[in-house]
C-alpha positions as a printed Julia matrix, in Angstrom:
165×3 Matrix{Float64}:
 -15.29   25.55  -30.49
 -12.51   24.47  -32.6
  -9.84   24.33  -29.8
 -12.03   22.87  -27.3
 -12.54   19.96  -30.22
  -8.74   19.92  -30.38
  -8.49   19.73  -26.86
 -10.57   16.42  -27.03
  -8.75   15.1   -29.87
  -5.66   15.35  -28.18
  -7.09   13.66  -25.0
  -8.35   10.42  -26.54
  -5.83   10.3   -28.41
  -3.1    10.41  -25.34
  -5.8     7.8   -23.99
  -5.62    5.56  -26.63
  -2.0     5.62  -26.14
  -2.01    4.53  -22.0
   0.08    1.92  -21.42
   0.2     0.04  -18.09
   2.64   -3.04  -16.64
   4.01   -3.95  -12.99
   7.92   -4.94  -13.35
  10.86   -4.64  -11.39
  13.69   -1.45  -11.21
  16.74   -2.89  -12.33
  18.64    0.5   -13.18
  17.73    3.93  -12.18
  20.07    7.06  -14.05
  19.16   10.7   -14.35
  17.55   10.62  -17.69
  15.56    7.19  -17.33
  14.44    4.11  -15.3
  14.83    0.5   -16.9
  11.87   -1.5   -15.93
  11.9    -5.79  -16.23
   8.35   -6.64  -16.53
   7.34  -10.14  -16.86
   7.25   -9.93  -20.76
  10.02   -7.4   -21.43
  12.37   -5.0   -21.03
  11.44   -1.22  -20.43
  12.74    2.48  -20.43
  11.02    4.76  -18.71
  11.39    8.13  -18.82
  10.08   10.39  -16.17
   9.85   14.54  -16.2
   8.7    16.82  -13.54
   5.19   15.53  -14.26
   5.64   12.1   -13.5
   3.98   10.92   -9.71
   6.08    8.59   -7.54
   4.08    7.1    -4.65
   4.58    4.42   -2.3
   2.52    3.54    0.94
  -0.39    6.01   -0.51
   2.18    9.23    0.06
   4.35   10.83   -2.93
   7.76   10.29   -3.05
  11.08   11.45   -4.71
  12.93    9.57   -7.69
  15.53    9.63   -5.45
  14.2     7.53   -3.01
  13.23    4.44   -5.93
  15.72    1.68   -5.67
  16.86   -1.32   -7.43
  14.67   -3.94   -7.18
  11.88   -2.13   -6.31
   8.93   -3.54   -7.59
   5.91   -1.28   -9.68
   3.31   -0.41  -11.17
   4.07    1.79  -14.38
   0.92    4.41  -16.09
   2.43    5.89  -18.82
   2.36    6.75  -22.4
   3.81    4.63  -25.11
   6.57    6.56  -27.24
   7.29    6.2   -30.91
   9.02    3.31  -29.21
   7.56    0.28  -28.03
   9.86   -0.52  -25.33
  10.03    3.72  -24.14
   7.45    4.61  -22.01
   7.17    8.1   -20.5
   5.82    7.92  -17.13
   2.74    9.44  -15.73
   2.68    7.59  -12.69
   5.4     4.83  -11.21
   3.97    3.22   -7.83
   6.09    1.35   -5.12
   4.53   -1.94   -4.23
   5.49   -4.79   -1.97
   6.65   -7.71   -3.58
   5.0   -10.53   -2.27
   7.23  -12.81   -0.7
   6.25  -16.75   -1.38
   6.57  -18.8     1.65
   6.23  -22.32    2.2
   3.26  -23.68    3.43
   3.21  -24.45    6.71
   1.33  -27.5     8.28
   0.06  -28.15   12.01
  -1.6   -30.77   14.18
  -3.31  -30.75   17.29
  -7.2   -30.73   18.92
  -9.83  -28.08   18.11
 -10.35  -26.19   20.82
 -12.82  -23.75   19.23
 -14.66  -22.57   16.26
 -16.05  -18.86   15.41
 -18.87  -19.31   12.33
 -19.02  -15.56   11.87
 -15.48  -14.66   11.64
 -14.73  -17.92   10.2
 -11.96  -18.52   12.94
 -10.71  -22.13   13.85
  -8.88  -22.39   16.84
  -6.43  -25.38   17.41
  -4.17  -26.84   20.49
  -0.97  -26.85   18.91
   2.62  -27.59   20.65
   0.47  -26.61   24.11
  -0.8   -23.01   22.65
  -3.65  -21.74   21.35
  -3.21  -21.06   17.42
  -5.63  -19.1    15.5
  -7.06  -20.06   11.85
  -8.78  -18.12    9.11
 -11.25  -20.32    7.04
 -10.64  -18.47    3.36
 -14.04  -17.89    1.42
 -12.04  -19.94   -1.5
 -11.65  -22.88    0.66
 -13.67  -26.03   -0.05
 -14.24  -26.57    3.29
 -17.08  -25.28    5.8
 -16.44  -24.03    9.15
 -18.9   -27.14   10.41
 -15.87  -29.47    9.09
 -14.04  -28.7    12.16
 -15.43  -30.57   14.91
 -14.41  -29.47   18.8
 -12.52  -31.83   20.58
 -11.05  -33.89   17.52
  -8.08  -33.57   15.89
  -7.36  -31.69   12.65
  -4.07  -31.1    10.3
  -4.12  -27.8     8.73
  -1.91  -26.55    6.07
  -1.87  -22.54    6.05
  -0.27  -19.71    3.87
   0.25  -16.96    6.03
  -1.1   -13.58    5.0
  -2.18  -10.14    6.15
  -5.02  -11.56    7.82
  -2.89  -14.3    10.02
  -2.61  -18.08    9.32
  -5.29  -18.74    6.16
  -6.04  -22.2     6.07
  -5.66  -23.95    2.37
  -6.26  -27.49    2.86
  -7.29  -29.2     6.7
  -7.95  -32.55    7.18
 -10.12  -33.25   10.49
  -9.9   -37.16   12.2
C-alpha cells in the first residue's frame, strides 16, 4: 500500500504543477523551443515523451516551425519561465480580416438555417444570421433592400451588423 500511496502523491503533485498557455514559436534548437505567449517569454523543453500534434494527427519536432502558433501542456520547472512539455499542439492562427460590407435586395430568407440571401452586384450571396447577433431573421424583409456588414468565417459570410430600408 505504501507505493501505491506514493504513486498518488507523486501524481497530484505533477498535477498541481500543470501549466498551460497558447504562444507563438519564435526559435526551435535541439535541446529546447522558445515560446512568446501573450504575457511572456518561454523555454520549453521537450523529451521523447513530449506529443506534437497538428490537424488531430502526431507529428515530428522537426516539422514545428517559426511562427507556428500553440497550445503548450506541460510541467512547470524549478523555473518559472522553463516548462517541460507534455504536449505542444499546432493551431491555426486566426487571421483578422476586415469587415466587409454589401448592398443589394433580399431575395430570400431560410428561418431554420438562419440563411439570408441577398442580390448583390447581379449574384446571389449567401448570409449566416450568428446566434450573437441582435437581430432576428424576421428583420430581413423580401424584396427590400438591406446593408450587411459580415466577418467571414468557417461557416461563410456571418453577418455582424445589417441594416434593412
Amino acid at each position: 500500500n505504501l507505493s501505491t500511496t506514493e504513486a498518488k502523491l507523486q501524481e497530484k503533485i505533477v498535477q498541481q504543477s500543470l501549466f498551460g498557455t497558447t504562444g507563438v514559436i519564435t526559435e526551435i534548437t535541439s535541446t529546447h523551443i522558445t515560446l512568446k505567449s501573450s504575457t511572456d517569454i518561454f523555454q520549453i523543453k521537450t523529451t521523447d515523451k513530449t506529443v506534437f500534434a497538428k490537424n488531430n494527427q502526431n507529428i515530428k519536432l522537426s516539422n514545428l516551425a517559426i511562427s507556428d502558433k500553440v497550445i503548450l501542456i506541460g510541467i512547470t520547472t524549478s523555473k518559472p519561465t522553463i516548462i517541460e512539455a507534455k504536449r505542444l499542439v499546432v493551431i491555426k492562427d486566426e487571421v483578422k480580416e476586415s469587415p466587409s460590407v454589401y448592398y443589394g435586395k433580399i431575395l430570400s430568407t431560410d428561418s431554420n438555417k438562419k440563411i439570408i440571401s441577398l442580390n448583390y452586384n447581379g449574384s446571389r450571396k449567401d448570409f449566416v444570421l450568428s446566434r450573437r447577433a441582435n437581430l432576428k431573421i424576421t428583420d430581413f424583409t423580401i424584396g427590400k433592400s438591406a446593408v450587411i456588414i459580415t466577418n467571414s468565417q468557417d461557416v461563410g459570410l456571418v453577418i455582424s451588423l445589417a441594416k434593412v430600408y
